[in-house]
Each structure stands twice: as structure tokens, then as C-alpha cells.
FILO-921901 format. One record per residue: residue in three letters; x, y, z of N, C-alpha, C, O in turn. Coordinates in steps of 0.001 Angstrom, whole numbers, plus 500000, padded with zeros to 6 digits. Example, Ala and Ser with C-alpha at 12.3 -4.5 7.8 and 13.67 -1.06 7.14 Angstrom:
2
    aa       nu       nv       nw      cau      cav      caw       cu       cv       cw       ou       ov       ow
   ALA   513190   494310   507800   512300   495500   507800   513200   496700   507800   514236   496681   508465
   SER   512850   497750   507080   513670   498940   507140   512900   500030   507870   513409   501138   508039
***
This chain:
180
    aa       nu       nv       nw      cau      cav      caw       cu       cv       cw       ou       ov       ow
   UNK   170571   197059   703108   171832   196990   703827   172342   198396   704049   172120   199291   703234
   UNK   173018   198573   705146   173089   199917   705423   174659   200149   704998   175243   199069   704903
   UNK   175363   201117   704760   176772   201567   704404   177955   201664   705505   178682   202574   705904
   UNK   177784   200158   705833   179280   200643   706889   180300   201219   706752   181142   201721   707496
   UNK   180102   201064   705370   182083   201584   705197   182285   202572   704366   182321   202622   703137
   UNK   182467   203690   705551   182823   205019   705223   181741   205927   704108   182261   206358   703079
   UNK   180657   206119   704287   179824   207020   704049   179928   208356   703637   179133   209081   703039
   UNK   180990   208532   704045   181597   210438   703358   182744   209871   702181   183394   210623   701455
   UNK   182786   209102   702179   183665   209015   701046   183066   208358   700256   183668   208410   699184
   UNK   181924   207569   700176   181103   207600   698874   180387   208851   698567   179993   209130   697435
   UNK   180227   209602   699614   179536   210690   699554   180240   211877   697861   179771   212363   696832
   UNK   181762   211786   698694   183025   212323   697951   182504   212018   696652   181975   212797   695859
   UNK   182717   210800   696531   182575   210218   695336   181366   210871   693957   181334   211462   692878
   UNK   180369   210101   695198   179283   210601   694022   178876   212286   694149   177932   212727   693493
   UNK   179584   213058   694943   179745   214457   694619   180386   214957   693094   179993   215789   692276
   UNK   181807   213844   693135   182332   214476   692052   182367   213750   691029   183307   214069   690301
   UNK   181561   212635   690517   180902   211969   689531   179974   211825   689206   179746   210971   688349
   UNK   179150   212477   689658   177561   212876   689378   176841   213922   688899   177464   214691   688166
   UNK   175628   214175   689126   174811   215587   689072   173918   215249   690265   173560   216300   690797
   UNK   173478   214289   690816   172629   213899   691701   172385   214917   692555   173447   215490   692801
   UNK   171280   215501   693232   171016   216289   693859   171621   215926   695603   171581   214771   696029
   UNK   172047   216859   696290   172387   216848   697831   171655   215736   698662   172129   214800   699305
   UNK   170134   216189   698418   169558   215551   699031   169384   213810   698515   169266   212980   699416
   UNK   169379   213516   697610   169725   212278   697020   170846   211459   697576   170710   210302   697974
   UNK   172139   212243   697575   173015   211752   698112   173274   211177   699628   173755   210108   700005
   UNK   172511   212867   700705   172883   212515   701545   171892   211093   702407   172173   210514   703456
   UNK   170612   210862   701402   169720   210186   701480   170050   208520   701407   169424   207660   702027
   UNK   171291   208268   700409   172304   206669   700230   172887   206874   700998   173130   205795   701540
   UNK   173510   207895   701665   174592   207951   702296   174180   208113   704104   174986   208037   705032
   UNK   173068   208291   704173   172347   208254   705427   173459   209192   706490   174097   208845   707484
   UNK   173350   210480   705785   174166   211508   706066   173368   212802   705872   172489   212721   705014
   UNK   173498   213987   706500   172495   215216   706416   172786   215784   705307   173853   215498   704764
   UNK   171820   216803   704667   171924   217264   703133   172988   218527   703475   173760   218842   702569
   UNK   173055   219247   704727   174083   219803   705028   175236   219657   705164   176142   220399   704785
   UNK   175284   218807   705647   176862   217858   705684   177360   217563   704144   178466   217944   703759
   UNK   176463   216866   703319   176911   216669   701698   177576   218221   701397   178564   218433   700695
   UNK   176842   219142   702052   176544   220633   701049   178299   220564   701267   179187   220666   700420
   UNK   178382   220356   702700   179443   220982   703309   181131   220095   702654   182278   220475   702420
   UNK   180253   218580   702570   181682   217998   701406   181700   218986   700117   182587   219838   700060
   UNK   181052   218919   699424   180722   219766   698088   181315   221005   698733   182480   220640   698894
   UNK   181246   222121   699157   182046   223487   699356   183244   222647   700086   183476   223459   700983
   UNK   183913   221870   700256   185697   221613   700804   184851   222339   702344   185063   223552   702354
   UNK   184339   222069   703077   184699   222228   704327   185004   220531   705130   186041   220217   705716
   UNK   183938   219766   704955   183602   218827   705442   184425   217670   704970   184479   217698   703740
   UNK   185075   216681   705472   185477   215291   704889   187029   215578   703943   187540   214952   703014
   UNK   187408   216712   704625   189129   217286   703538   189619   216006   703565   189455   215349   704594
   UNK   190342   215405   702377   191349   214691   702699   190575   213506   702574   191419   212609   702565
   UNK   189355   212949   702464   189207   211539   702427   188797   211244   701021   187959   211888   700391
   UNK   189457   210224   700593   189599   209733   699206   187780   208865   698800   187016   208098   699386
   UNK   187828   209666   697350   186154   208935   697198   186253   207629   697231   187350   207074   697294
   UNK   184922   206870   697184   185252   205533   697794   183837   205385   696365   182733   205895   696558
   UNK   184078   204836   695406   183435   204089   694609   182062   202995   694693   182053   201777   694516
   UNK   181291   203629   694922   179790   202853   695144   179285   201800   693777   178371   200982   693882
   UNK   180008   202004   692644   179744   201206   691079   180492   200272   691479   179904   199201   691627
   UNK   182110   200283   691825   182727   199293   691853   182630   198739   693189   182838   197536   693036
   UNK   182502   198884   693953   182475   198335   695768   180709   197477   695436   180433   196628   696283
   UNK   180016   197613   694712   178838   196715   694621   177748   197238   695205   176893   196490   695679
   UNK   177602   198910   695260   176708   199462   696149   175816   199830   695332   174844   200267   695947
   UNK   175686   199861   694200   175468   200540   693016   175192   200017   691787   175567   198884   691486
   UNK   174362   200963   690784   174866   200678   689485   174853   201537   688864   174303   202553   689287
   UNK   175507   201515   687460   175363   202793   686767   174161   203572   686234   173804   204750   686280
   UNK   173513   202050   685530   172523   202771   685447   171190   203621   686379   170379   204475   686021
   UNK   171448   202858   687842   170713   203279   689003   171034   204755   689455   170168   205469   689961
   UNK   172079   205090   689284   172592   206544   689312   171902   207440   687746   171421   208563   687903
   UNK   171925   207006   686786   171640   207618   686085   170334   207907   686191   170154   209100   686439
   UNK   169260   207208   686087   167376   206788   686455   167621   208412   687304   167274   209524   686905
   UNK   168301   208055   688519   168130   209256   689467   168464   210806   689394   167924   211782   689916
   UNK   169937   210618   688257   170092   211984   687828   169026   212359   686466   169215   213459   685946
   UNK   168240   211731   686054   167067   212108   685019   166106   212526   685801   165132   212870   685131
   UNK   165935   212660   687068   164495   212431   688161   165214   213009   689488   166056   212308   690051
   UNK   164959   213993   689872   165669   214249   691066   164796   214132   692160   164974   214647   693264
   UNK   163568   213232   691711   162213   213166   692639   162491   211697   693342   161990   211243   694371
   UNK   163663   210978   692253   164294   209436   692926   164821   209367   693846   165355   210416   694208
   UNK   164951   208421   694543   165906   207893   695275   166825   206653   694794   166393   205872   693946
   UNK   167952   206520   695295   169098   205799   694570   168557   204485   695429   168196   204894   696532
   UNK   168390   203189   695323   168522   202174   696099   169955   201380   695494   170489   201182   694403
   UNK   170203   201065   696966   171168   199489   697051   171077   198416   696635   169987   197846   696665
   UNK   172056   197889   696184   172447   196638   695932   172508   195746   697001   173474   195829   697759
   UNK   171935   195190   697130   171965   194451   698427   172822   192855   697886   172451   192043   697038
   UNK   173981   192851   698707   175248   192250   699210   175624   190758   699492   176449   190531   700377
   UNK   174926   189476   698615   174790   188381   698458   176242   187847   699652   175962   187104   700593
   UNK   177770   188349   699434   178344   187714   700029   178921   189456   701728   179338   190613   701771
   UNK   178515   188400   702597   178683   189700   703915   180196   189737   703951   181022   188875   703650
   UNK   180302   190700   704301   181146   192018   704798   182630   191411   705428   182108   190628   706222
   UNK   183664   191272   705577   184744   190835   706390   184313   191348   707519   184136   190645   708514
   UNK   184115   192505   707497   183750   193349   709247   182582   192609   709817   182583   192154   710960
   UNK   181515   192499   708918   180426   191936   709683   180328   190387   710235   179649   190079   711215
   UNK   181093   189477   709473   181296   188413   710030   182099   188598   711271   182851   189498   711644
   UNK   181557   187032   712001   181873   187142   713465   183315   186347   713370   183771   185527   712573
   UNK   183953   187164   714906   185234   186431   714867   185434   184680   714234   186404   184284   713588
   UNK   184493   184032   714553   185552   182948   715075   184501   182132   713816   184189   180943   713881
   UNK   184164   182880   712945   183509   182909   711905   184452   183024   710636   184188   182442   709584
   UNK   185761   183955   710847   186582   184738   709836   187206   182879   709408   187747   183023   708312
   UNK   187258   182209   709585   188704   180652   708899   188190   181491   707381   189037   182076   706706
   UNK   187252   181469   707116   187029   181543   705216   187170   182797   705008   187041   183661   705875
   UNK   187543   183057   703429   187416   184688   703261   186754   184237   701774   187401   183447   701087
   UNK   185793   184615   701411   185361   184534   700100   186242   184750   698834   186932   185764   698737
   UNK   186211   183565   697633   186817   184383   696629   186693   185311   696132   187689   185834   695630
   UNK   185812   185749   696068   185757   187704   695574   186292   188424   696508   186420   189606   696191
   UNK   186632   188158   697486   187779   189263   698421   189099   188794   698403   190018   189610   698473
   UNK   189308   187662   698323   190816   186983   698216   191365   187353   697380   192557   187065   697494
   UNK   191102   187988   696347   192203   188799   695132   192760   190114   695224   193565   190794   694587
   UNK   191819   190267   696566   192075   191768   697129   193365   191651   698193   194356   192378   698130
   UNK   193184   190745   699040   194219   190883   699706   195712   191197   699502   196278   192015   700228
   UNK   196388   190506   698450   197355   191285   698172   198005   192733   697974   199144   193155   698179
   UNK   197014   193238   697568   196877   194807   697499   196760   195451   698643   197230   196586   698715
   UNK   196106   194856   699781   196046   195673   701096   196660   195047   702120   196347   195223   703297
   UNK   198026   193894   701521   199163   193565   702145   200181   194887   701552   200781   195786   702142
   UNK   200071   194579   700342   200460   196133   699671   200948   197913   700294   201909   198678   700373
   UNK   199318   197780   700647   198603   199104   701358   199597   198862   702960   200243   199706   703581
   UNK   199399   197453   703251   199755   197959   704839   201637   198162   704981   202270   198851   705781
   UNK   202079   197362   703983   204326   198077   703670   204250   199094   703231   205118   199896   703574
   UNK   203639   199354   702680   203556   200917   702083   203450   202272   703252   204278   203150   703494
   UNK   202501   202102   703659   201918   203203   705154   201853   202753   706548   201737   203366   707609
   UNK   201931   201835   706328   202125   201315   708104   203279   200189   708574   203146   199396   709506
   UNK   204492   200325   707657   205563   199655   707846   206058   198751   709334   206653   197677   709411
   UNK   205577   199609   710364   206229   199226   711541   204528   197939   711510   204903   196806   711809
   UNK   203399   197979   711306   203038   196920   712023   203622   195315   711296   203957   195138   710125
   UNK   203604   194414   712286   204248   192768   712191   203560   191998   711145   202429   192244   710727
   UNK   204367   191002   710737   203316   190214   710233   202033   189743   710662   200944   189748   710089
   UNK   202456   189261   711999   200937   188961   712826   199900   189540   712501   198831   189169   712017
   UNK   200495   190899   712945   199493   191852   712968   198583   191744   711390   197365   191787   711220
   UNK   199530   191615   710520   198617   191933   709688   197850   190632   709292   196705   190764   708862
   UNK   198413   189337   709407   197647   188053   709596   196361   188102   709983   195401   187646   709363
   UNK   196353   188690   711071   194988   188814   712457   193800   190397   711507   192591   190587   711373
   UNK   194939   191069   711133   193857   192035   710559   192690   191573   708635   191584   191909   708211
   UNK   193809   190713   708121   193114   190503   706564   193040   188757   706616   192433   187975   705885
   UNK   193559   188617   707309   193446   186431   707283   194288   186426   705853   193665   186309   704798
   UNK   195716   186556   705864   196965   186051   704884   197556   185176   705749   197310   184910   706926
   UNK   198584   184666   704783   199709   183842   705258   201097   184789   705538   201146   185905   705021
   UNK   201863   184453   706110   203015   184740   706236   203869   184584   704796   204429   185587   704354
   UNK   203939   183587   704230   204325   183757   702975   204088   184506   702396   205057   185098   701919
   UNK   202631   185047   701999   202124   185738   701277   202848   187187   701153   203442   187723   700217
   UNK   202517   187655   702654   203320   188605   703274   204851   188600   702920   205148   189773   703148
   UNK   205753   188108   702589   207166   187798   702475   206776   187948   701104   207154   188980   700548
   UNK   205825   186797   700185   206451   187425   698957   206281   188362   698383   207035   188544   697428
   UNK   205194   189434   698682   205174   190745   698746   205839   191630   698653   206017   192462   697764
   UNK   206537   191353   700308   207785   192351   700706   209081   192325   699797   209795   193303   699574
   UNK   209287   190885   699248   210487   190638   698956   210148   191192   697367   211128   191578   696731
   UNK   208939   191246   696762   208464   191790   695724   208653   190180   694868   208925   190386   693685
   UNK   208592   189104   695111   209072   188033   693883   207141   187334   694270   207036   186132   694024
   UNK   205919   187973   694764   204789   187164   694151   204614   186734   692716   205329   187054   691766
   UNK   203551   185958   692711   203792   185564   691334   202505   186680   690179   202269   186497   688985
   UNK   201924   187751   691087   201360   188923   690469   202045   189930   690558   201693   190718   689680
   UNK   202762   190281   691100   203474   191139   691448   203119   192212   690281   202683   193287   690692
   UNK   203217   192096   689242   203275   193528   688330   201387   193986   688651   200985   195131   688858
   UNK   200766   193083   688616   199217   193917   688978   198708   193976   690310   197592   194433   690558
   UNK   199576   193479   691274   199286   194610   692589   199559   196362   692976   200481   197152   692771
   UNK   198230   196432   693628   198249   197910   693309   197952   198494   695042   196878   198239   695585
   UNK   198932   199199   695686   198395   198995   696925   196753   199993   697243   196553   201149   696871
   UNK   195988   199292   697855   194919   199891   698193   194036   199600   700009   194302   198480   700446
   UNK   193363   200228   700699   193178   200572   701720   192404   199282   701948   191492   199084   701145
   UNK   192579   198461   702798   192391   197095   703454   191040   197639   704276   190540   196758   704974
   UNK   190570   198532   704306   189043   198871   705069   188035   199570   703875   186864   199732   704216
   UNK   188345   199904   702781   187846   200587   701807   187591   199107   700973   186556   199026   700311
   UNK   188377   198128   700998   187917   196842   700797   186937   196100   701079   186375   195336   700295
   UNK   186558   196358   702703   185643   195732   703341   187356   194178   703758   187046   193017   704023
   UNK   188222   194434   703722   188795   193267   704736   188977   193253   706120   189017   192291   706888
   UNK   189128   194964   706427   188697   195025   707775   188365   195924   708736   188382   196924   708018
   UNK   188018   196414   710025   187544   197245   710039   188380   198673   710396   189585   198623   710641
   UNK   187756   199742   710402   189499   200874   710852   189258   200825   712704   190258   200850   713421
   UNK   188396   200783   713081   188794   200368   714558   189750   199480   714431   190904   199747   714766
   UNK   189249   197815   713721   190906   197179   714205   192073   197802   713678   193077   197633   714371
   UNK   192236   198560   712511   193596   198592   712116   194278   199869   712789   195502   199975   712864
   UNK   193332   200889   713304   193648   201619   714497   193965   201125   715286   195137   201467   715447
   UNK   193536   200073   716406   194406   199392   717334   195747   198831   717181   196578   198818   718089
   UNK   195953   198323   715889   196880   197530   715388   197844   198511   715056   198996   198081   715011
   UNK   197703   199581   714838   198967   200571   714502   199087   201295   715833   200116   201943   715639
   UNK   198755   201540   716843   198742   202092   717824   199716   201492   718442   200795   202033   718685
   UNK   199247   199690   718913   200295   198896   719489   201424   198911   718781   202403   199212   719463
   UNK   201723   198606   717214   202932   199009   716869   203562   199991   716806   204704   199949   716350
   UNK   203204   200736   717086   203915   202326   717128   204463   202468   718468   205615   202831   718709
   UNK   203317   202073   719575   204252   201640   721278   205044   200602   721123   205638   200478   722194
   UNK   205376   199806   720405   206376   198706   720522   207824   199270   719968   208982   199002   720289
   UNK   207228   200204   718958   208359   200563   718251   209118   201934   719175   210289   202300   719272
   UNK   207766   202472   719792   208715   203591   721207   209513   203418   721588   210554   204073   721640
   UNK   209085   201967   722163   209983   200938   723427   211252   200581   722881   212363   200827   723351
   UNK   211014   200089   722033   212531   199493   721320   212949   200837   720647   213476   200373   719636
   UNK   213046   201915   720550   213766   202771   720399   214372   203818   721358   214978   204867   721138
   UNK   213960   203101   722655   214181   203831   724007   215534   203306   724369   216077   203663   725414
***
């Protein structure tokens, strides 16, 4: 399975939790060993938060380790029993697996937190919640409320940053308009 989601920021990652050699990395990451060099010296990828390959299911620990004993390895994948929110097809999305459904709250979270102006809709259409859900969130009275933690709704795999780029774009022109 190949790494849709966001590749320089696992990159990040296993830069600064590893020993793994460049070329190792940029080799999972199906990224040039120059480009890694260039995350590693702060030129390349400023600003993007590592993205966890142990916990996201890309990985294992001990598979990283095998490779930092052997720099002659290559890291293989975990290959991904339940697919991707992004990769499923539209009209495919009615279900969201329980192993992603515990996530959503958190990247209802993520989206009041940093992207305030988009709608509920919007965010309905971007993670498949309820409107309730959304409300009890906002209003802060869910019934997890103390272990939601907001986190990035595409670093999840709930959806993709093309859509949530579109989706903040239109709200940001809506919000022009009505402030005109």
C-alpha cells in the first residue's frame, strides 16, 4: 500500500525518532534521499507536524528497529486490512469503520478549533458526523468530553486535504460576503 497521507511528515517523524539511514527513509516514504537530507537540515517540510507511522498502522516498532540494526534493510508496510476514508468511493462513505469512529470527535474538535467559520454541513460532508455530535462538542457537554483531544481530520485518514481545502475556501467566501 502506498502512503497517501502526507509522506513528509512521516518522513519528519521518523527523522526525529530514529537512527534509520536517509536512504531508508526516503525509500517508505517514496520520497528522494535529498529531499529527507533536506527535512533533516530544516530546509524542506518547515512547519509540518510528524505524523506517526507506529501509531497510524504503517509500522511497527520492532520493524524500525530490524532496520536501524541493518542499514542494508528496508522498512516494509503494514498493509491496511480496513481502507482509507479517502480511498473509499463517494457513495460508498454511509459506513465509517469502528476504528475510525472514535476519532471523529477529535477532528470535530480540530475543525472549532482552526477552522471556526466552516458550517456544520460542511463538516458533516467532510468526516460523516451528526449534527448533534457537532453541537455537543461545541457546547462542550459530550459525554467524553474530558478525553477529546483536538487532532487533524486528514492526519486521521477521515478525509482528504483537497476536500477540506475546498471546504474552507467556500467558507471563508461566504464569510467575505456576509461581512460586506
Amino acid at each position: 500500500m502506498n502512503s497517501p497521507l502526507m509522506p513528509k511528515s512521516t518522513a519528519v517523524w521518523l527523522i526525529d525518532n530514529t537512527t534509520l539511514t536517509f536512504d531508508q527513509i526516503a525509500k517508505f516514504c517514496k520520497l528522494h534521499t535529498l529531499e529527507i537530507q533536506g527535512i533533516a537540515d530544516g530546509e524542506v517540510a518547515i512547519g509540518i507536524q510528524g505524523k506517526n507511522p507506529i501509531s497510524s498502522g504503517e509500522l511497527t516498532l520492532e520493524e524500525i528497529k530490524r532496520c536501524e540494526k541493518d542499514s542494508s534493510q528496508q522498512l516494509s508496510r503494514i498493509e491496511d486490512v480496513i481502507p482509507l476514508s479517502s480511498n473509499i468511493k463517494k457513495k460508498q462513505k454511509s459506513f465509517t469503520p469502528a476504528s475510525r469512529r472514535q476519532l471523529i470527535p477529535d477532528a470535530i474538535a480540530w475543525f472549532l478549533k482552526f477552522y471556526p467559520e466552516l458550517t456544520d454541513t460542511q463538516i458533516i460532508k467532510l468526516i460523516g458526523t451528526t449534527k448533534n455530535t457537532i453541537k455537543s462538542i461545541r457546547n462542550r457537554e459530550h459525554w467524553n468530553m474530558q478525553n477529546i483531544s483536538p487532532r487533524d481530520p486528514v492526519l486521521l485518514s477521515l478525509c482528504k486535504q483537497s476536500s477540506l481545502g475546498e471546504a474552507v475556501n467556500i467558507a471563508r467566501k461566504k464569510l467575505e460576503k456576509k461581512n460586506k
